[in-house]
Backbone as XML, in Angstrom:
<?xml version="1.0"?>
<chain id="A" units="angstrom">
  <residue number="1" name="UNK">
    <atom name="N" x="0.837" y="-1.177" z="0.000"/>
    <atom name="CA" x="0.000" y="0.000" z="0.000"/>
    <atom name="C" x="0.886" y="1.246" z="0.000"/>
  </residue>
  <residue number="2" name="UNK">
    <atom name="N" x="0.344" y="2.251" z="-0.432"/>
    <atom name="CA" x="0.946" y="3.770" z="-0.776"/>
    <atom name="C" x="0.305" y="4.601" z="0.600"/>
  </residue>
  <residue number="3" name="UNK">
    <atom name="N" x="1.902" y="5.369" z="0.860"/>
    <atom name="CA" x="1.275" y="6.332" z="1.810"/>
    <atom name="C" x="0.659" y="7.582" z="1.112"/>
  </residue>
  <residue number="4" name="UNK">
    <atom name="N" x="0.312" y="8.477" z="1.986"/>
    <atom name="CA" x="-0.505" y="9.418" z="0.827"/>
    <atom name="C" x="0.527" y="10.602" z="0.369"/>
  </residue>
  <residue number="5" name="UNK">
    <atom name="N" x="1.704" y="10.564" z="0.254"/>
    <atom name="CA" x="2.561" y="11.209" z="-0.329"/>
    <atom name="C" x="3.149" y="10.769" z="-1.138"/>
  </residue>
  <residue number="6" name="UNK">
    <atom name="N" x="3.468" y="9.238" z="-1.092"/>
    <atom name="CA" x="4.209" y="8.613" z="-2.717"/>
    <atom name="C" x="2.662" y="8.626" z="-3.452"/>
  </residue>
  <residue number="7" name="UNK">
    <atom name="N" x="1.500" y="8.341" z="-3.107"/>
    <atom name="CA" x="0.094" y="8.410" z="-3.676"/>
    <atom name="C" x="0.227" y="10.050" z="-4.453"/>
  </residue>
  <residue number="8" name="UNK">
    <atom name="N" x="0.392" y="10.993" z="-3.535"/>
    <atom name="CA" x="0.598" y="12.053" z="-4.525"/>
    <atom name="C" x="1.751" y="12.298" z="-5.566"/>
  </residue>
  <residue number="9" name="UNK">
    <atom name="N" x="2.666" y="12.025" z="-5.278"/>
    <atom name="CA" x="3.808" y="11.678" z="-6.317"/>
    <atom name="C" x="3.231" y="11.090" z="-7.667"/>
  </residue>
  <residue number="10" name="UNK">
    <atom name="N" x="2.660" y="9.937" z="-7.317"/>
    <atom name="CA" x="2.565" y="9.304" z="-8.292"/>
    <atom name="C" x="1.039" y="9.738" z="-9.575"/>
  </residue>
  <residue number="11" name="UNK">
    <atom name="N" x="0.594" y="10.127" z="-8.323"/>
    <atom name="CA" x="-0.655" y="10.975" z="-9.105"/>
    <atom name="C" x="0.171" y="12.044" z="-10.004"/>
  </residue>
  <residue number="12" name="UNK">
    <atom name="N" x="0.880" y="12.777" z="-9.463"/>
    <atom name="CA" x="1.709" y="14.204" z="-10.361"/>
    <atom name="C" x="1.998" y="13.553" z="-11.714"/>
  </residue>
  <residue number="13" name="UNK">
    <atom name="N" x="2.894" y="12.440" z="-11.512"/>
    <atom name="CA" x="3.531" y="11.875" z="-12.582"/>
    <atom name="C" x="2.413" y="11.646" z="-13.623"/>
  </residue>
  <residue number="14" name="UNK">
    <atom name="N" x="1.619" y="10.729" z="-13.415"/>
    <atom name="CA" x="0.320" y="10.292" z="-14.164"/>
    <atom name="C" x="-0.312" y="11.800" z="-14.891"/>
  </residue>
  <residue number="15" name="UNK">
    <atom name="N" x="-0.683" y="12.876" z="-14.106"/>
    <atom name="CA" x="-1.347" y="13.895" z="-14.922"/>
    <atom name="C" x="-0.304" y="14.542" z="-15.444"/>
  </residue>
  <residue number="16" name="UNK">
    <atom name="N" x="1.350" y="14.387" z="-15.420"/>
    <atom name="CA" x="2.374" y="14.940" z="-16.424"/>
    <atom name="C" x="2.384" y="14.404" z="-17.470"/>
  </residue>
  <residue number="17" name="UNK">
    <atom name="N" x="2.513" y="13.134" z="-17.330"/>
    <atom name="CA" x="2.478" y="12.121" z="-18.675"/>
    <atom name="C" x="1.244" y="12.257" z="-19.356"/>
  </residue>
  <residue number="18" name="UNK">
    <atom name="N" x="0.062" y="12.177" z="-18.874"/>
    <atom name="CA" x="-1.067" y="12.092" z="-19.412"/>
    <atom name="C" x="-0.962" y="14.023" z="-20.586"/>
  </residue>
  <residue number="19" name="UNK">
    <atom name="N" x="-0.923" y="14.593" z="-18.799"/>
    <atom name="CA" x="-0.497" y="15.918" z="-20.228"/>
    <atom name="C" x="0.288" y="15.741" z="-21.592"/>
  </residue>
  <residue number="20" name="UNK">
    <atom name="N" x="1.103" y="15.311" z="-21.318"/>
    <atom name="CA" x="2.254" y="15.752" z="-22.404"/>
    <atom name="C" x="1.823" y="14.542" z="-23.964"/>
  </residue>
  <residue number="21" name="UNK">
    <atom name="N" x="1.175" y="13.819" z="-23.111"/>
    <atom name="CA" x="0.673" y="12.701" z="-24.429"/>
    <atom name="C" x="-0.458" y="13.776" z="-24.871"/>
  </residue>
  <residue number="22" name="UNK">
    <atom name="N" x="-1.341" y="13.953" z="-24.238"/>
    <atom name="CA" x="-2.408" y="14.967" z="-24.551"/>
    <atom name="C" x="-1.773" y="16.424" z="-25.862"/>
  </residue>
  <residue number="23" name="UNK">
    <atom name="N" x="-1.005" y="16.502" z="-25.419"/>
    <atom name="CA" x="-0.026" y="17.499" z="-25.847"/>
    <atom name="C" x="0.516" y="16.996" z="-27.295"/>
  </residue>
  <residue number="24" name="UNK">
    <atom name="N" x="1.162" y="15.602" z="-27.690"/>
    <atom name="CA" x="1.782" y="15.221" z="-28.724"/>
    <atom name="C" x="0.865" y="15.028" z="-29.738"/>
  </residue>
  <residue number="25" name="UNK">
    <atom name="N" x="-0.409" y="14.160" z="-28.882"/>
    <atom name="CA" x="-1.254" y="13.897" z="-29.912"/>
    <atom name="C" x="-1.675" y="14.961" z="-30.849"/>
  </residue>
  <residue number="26" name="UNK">
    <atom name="N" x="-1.357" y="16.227" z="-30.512"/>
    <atom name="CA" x="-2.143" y="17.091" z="-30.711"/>
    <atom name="C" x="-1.425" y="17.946" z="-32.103"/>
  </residue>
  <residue number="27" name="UNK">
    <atom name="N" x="0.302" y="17.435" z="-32.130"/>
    <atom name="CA" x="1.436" y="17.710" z="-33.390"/>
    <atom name="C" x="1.556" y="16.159" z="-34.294"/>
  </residue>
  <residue number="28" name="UNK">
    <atom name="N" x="1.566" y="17.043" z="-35.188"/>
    <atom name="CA" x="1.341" y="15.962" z="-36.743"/>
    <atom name="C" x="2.285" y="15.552" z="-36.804"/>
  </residue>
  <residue number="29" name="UNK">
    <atom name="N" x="3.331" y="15.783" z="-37.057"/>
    <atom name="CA" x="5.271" y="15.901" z="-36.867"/>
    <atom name="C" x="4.984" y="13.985" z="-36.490"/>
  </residue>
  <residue number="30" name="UNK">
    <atom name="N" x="5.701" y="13.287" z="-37.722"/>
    <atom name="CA" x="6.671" y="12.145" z="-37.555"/>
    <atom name="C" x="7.314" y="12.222" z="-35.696"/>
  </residue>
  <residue number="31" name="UNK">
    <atom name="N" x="8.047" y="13.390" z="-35.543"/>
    <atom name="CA" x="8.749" y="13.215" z="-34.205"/>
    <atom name="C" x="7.561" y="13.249" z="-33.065"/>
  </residue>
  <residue number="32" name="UNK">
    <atom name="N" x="6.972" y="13.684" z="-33.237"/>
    <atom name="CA" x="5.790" y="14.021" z="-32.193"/>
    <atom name="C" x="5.320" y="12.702" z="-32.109"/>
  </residue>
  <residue number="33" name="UNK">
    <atom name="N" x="5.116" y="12.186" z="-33.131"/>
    <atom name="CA" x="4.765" y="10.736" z="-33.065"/>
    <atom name="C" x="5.314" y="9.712" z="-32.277"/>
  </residue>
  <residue number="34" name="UNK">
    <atom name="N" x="6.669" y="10.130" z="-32.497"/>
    <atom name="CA" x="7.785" y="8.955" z="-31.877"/>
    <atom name="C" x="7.642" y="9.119" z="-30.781"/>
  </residue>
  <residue number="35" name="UNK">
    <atom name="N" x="7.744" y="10.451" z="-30.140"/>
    <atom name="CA" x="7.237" y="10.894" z="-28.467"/>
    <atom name="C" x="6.703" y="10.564" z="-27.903"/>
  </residue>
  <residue number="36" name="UNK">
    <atom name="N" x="5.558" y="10.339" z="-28.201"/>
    <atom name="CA" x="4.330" y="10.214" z="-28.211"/>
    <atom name="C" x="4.205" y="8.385" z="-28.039"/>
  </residue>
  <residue number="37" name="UNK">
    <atom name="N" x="4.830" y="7.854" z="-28.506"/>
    <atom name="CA" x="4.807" y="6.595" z="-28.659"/>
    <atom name="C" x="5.714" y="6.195" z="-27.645"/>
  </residue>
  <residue number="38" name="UNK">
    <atom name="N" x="6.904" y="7.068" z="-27.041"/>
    <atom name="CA" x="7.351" y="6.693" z="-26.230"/>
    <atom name="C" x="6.749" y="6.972" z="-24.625"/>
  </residue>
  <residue number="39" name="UNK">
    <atom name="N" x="6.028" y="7.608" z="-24.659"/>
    <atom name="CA" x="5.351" y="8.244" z="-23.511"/>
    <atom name="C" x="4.711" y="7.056" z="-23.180"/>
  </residue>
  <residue number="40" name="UNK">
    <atom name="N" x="3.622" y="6.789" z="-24.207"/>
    <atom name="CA" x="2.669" y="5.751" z="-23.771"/>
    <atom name="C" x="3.438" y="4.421" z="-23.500"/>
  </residue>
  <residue number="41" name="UNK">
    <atom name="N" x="4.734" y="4.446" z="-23.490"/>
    <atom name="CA" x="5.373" y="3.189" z="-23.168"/>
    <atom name="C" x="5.995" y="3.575" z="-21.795"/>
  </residue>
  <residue number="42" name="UNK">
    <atom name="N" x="6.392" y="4.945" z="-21.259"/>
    <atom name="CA" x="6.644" y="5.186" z="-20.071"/>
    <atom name="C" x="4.974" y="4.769" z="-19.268"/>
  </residue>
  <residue number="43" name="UNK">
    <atom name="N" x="4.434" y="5.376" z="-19.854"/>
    <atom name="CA" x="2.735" y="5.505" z="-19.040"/>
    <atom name="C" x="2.986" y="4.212" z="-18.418"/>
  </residue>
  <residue number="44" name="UNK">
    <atom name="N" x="2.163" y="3.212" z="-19.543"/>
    <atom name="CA" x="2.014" y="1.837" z="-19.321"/>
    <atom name="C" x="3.376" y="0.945" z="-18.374"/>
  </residue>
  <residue number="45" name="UNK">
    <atom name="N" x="4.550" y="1.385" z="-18.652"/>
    <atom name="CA" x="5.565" y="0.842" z="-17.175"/>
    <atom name="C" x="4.854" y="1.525" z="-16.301"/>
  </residue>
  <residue number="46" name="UNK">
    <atom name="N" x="4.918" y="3.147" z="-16.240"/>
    <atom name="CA" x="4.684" y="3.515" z="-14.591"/>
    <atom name="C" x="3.551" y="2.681" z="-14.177"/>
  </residue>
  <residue number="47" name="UNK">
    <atom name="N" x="2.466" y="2.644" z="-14.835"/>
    <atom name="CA" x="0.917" y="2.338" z="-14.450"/>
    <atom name="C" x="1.371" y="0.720" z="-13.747"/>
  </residue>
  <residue number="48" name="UNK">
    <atom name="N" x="2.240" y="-0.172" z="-14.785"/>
    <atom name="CA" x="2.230" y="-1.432" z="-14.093"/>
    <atom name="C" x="2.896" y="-1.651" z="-12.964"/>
  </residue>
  <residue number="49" name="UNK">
    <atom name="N" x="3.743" y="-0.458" z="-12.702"/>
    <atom name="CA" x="4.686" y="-0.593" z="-11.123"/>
    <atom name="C" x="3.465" y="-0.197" z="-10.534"/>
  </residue>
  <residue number="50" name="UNK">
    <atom name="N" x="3.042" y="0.740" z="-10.409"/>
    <atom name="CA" x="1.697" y="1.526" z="-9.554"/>
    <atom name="C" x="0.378" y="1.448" z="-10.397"/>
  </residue>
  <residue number="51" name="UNK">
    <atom name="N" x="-0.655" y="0.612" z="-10.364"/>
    <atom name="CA" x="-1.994" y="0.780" z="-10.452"/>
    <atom name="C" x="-3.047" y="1.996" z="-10.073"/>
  </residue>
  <residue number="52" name="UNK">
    <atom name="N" x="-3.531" y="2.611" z="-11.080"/>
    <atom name="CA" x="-4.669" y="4.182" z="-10.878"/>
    <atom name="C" x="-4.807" y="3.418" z="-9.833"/>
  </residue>
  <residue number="53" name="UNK">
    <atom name="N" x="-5.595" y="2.023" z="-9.116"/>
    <atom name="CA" x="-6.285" y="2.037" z="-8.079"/>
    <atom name="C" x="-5.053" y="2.679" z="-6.911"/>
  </residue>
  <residue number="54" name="UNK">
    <atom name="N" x="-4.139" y="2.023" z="-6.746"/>
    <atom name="CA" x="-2.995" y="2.671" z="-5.916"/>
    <atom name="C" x="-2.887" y="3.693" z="-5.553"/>
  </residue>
  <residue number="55" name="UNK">
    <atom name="N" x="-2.311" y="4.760" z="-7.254"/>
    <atom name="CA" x="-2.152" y="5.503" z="-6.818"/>
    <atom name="C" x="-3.309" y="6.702" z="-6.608"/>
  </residue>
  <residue number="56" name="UNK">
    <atom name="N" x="-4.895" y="6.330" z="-6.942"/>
    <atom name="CA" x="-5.653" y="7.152" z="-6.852"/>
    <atom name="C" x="-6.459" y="6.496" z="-5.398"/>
  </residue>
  <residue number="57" name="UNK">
    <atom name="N" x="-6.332" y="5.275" z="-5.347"/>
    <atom name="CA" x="-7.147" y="4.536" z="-4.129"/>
    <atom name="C" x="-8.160" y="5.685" z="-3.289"/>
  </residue>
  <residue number="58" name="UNK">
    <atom name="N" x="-8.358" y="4.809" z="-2.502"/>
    <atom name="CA" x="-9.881" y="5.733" z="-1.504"/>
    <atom name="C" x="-9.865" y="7.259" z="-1.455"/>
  </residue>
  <residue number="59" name="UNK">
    <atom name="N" x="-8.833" y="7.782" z="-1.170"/>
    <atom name="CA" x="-8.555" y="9.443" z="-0.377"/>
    <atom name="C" x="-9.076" y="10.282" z="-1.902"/>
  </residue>
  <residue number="60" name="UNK">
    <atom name="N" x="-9.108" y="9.379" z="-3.002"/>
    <atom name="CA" x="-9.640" y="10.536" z="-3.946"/>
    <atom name="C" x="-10.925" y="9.950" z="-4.340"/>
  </residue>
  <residue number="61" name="UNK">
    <atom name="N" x="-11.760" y="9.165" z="-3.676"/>
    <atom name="CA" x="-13.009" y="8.630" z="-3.871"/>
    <atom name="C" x="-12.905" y="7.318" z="-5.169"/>
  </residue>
  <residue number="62" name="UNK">
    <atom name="N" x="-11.994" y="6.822" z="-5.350"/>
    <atom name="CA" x="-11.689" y="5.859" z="-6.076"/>
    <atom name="C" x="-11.407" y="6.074" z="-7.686"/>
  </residue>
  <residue number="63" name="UNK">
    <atom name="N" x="-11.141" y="7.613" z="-7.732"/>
    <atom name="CA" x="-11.212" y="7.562" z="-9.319"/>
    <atom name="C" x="-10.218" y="7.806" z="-9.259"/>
  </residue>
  <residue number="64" name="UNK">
    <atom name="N" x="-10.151" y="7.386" z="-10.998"/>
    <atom name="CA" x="-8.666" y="6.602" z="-11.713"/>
    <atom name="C" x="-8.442" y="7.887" z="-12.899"/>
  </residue>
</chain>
């Protein structure tokens, strides 16, 4: 279990990444692409070390 400070950590991380994918999708650019493709491969590691349930668990009413 997460205390509620690596819980916030890990929340930060999640709405950075999520930004910045939000962000790539959004440039046409070949490179933007590649970024973009690498992000969602950071995402998906972080997410499998830490689960939304984890790091969003009860204290934020369970949403992911």
């Amino acid at each position: 279990m997460l205390t509620p400070e690596q819980k916030k950590v890990w929340r930060r991380l999640d709405g950075l990444t999520g930004g910045l994918i939000e962000f790539l999708e959004l440039e046409a650019s070949d490179m933007a692409l590649c970024h973009l493709a690498v992000m969602r491969e950071i995402r998906e590691a972080m997410r499998a070390l830490c689960p939304p349930e984890d790091m969003y668990g009860s204290d934020q009413g369970g949403a992911a």
